[in-house]
N, C-alpha and C positions, 0 to 999 in steps of 0.2 A: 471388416471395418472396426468391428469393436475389439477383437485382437490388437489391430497397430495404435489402436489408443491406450487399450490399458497397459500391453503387455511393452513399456520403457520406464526406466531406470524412474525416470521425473512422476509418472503415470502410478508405478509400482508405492509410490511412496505417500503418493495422495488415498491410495485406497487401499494401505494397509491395514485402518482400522474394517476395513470386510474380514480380513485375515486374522489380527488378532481379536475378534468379536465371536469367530467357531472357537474360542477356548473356553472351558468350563470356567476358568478363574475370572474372565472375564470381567464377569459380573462385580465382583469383591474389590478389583483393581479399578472400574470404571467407580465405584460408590466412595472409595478410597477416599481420606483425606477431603472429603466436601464436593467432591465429582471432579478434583483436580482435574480428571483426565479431560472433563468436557470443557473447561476452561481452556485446556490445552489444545484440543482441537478446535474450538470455537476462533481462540488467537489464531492459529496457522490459517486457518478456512477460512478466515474473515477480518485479516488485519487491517487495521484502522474504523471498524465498525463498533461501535459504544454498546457492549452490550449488556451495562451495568442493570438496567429494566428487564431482559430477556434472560442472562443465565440465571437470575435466582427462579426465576418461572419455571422455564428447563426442568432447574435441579427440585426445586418441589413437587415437580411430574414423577419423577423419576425415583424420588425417596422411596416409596413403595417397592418392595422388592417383586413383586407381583411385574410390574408399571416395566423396572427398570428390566426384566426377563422377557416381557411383552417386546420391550423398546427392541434389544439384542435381536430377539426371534428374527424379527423380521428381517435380518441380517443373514440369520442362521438357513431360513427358508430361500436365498435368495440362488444359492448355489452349493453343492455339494464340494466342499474341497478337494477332496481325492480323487473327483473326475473333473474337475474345470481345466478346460484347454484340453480336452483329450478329444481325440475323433469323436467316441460317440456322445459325450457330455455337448460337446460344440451341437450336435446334430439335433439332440433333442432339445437345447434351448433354442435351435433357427424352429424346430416344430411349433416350441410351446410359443414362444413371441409372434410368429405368422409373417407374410409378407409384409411389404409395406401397404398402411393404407390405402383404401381405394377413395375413401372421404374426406374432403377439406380437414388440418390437423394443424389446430394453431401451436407452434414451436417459440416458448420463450427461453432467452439463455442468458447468465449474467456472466460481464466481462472481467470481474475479479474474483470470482470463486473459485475460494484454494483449493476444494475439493475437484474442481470437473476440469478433466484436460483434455476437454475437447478444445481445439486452437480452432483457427481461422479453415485452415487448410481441412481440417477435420469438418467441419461444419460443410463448406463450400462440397465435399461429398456426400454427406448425407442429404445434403439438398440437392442433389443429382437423382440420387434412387428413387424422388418423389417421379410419375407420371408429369409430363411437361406443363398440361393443366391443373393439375394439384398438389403444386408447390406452397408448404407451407409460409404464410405470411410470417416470416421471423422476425425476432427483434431482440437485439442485443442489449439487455440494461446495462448502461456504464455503473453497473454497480455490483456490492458483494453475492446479494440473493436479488432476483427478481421483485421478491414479497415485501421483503423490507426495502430494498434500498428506494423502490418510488412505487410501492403500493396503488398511487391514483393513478399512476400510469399504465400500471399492469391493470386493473379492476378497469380502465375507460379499454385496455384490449379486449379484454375477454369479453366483455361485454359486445362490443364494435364485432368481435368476433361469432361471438355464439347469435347476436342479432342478423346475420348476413344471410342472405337469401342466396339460397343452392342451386 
């Protein structure tokens, strides 16, 4: 599943920064010129979202070269480059991620995020693989990020959710 998502032309290009983020320079190019880069990705990720209050927060996280090598890691531990997509890299991330849950799993997804190219169709099978009783209650935000784009909405799910009796 997560091959025929990531591995298209449109897919490759949304999560290029995984790819240039395993480079040493990385770091120097992302701090560059005032975090141009995160500017740039913020725009592509999130066009028409105001995030005049958010990226300077961001980029003062980030000033810390410590903060800004912390940030990348997590990119860097996500996946071995030189074995992703190989037989046994595929094999050991179906190990290390595990089946699908056996426990109610509330699924939130925003419908303009530039970054996730999970489409309709994508979605409609991942919601297949749940057990026919433990289909996650989804919910589409018509927005860029679930968090920001209606926060009360997302905070009254999770809440509605983590309150439900099993």
């Amino acid at each position: 599943m997560y091959g025929q998502v990531l591995f298209t032309p449109a897919a490759i290009d949304r999560v290029s920064h995984l790819w240039f983020f395993q480079m040493a320079i990385a770091e120097a190019i992302v701090a560059a010129d005032d975090f141009a880069f995160i500017d740039y990705l913020w725009s592509k990720w999130s066009p028409g979202y105001d995030a005049s209050e958010d990226l300077p927060r961001v980029k003062d996280c980030l000033r810390d070269p410590a903060n800004l090598s912390a940030a990348l890691g997590y990119y860097r531990a996500t996946f071995d480059p030189a074995r992703f997509g190989s037989e046994q890299g595929t094999a050991e991330q179906g190990a290390a991620w595990g089946s699908i849950p056996s426990q109610p799993t509330l699924y939130l997804h925003a419908t303009q995020d530039g970054a996730n190219a999970i489409d309709d169709a994508n979605l409609a099978e991942i919601g297949g693989l749940w057990p026919r009783d433990q289909k996650p209650p989804g919910w589409k935000a018509p927005a860029i990020s679930c968090f920001s784009g209606e926060p009360a909405e997302v905070n009254h799910r999770i809440l509605q959710f983590s309150e439900a009796k099993v």
